[in-house]
Every structure is written in structure tokens, then in C-alpha cells.
ROBA-698853 format. One record per residue (C-alpha): x, y, z. Coordinates in nm, 3 decimals, padded with zeros to 5 digits, always signed. Each point is the difference from the previous one (the first is absolute). Layout:
BEGIN
<node u="X" v="Y" w="Z"/>
...
# end
This chain:
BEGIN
<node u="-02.871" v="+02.123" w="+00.952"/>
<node u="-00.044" v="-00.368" w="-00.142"/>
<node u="+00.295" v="-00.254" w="+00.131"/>
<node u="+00.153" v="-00.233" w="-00.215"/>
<node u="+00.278" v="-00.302" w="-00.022"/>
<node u="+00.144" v="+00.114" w="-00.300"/>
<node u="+00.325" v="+00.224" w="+00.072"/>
<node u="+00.002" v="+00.348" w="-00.147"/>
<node u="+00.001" v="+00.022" w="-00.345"/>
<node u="+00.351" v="+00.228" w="+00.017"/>
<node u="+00.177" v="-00.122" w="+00.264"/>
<node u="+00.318" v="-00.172" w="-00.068"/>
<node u="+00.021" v="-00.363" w="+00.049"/>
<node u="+00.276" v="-00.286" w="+00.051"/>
<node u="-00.011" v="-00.353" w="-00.141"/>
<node u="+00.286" v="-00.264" w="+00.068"/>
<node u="+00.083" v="-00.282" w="-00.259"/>
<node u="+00.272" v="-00.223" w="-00.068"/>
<node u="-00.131" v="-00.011" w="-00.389"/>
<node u="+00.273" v="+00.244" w="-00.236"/>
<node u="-00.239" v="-00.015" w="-00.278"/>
<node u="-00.294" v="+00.138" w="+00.185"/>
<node u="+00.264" v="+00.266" w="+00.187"/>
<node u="+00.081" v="+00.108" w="-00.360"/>
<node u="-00.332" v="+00.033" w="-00.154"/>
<node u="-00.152" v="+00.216" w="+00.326"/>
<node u="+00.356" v="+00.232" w="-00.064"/>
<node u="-00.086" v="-00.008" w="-00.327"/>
<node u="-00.328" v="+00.143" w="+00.096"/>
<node u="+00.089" v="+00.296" w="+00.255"/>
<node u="+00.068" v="-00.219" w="+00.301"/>
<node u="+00.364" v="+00.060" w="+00.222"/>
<node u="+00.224" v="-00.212" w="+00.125"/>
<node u="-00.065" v="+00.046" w="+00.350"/>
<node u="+00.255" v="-00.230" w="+00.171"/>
<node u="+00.182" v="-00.310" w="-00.069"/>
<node u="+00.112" v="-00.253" w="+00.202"/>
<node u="+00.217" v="-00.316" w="-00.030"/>
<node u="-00.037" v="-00.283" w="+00.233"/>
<node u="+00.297" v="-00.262" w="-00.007"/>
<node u="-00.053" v="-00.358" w="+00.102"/>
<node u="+00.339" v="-00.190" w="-00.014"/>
<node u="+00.103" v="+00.001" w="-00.362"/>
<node u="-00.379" v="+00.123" w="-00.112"/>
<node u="-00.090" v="+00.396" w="+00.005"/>
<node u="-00.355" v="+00.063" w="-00.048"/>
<node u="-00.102" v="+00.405" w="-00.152"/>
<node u="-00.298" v="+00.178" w="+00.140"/>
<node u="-00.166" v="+00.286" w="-00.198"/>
<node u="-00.173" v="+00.258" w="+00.129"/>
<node u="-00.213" v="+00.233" w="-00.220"/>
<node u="-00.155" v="+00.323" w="+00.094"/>
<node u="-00.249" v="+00.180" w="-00.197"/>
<node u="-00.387" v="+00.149" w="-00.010"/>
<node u="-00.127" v="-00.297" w="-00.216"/>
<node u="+00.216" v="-00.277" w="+00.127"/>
<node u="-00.292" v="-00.233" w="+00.101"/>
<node u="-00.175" v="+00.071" w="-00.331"/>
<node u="+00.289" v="-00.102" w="-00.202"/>
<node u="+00.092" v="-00.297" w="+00.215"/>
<node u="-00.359" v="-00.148" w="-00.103"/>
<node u="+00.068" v="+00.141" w="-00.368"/>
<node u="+00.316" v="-00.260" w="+00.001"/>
<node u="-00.118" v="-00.297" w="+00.186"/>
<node u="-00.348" v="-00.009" w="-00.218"/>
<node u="+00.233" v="+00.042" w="-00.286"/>
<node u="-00.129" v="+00.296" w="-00.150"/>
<node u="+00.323" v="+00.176" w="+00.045"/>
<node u="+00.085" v="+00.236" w="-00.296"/>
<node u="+00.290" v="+00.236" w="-00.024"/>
<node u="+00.290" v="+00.146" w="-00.276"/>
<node u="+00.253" v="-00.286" w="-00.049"/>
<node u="+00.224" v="+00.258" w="-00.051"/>
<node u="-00.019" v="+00.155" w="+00.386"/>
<node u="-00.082" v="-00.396" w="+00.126"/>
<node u="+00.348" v="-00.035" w="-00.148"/>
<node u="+00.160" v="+00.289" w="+00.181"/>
<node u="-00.175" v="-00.055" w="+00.339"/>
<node u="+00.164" v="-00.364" w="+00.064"/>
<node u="+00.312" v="+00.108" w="-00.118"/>
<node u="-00.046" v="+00.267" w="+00.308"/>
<node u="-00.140" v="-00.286" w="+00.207"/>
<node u="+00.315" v="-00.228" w="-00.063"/>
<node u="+00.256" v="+00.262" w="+00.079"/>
<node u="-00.129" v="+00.095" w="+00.316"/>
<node u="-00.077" v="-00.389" w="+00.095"/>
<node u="+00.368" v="-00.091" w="-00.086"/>
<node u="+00.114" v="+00.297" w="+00.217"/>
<node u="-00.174" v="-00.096" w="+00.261"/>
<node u="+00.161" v="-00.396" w="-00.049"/>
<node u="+00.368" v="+00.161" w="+00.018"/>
# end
């Protein structure tokens, strides 16, 4: 059996970012919201995504090369999602 770096092609993976449009366009993709979390600093609250999903790494480099490409329609729908539970999380 050959060895290799690369994870397994189907196993589930976790990303965190601070960046709502790149949480939207992975959701809009497949990925889950894993967790959020909120970290306050005085007066200053700082939101922490984390996304779950098989292709997560693949569509990480899909946004940051800016070759992203998804329906504007579920784009739309998935940081309206992202929002509510962010502002949930704020209260």
C-alpha cells in the first residue's frame, strides 16, 4: 500500500475563517457550519467560522485563487443563514 500526505479523498474536513463571504460561498457549496464562536475584546467581538465538509480544502483554494463560482441565488440564502446564527451568537 503506497503512503501519501494528501488526506483521504472522503473524509470530512474542518477549516476556520473569520471571512463571511468565503463561509457563504463553501455553504453555498455543501460545506456545514460546524461551530461558531465569538470572542469579545472590550467593546470589539470578533466571529469565528468553522466549516465542515469532504471538499473544504478544495474550495478554500477555489475562493482565495478567485475562481470561486456558485448560484447567486443560494450565495444569497447561505449569508442570510450565516448572519442569523452570527447575531445569535452576539446576543
Amino acid at each position: 500500500m503506497m503512503k501519501t500526505s494528501n488526506p483521504k479523498p472522503f473524509a470530512v474536513q474542518r477549516i476556520k475563517t473569520k471571512d463571511l463571504w468565503q463561509s457563504a460561498f463553501m455553504l453555498a457549496k455543501g460545506s456545514h457550519l460546524y461551530d461558531l464562536r465569538v470572542k469579545k475584546d472590550g467593546h470589539r467581538q470578533e466571529v469565528t467560522f468553522i466549516l465542515s465538509g469532504e471538499n473544504i480544502n478544495r474550495l478554500k483554494r477555489e475562493f482565495t485563487s478567485g475562481q470561486a463560482v456558485c448560484r447567486v441565488g443560494i450565495l444569497k440564502a447561505s449569508m442570510m443563514h450565516l448572519k442569523d446564527e452570527m447575531f445569535r451568537a452576539i446576543q
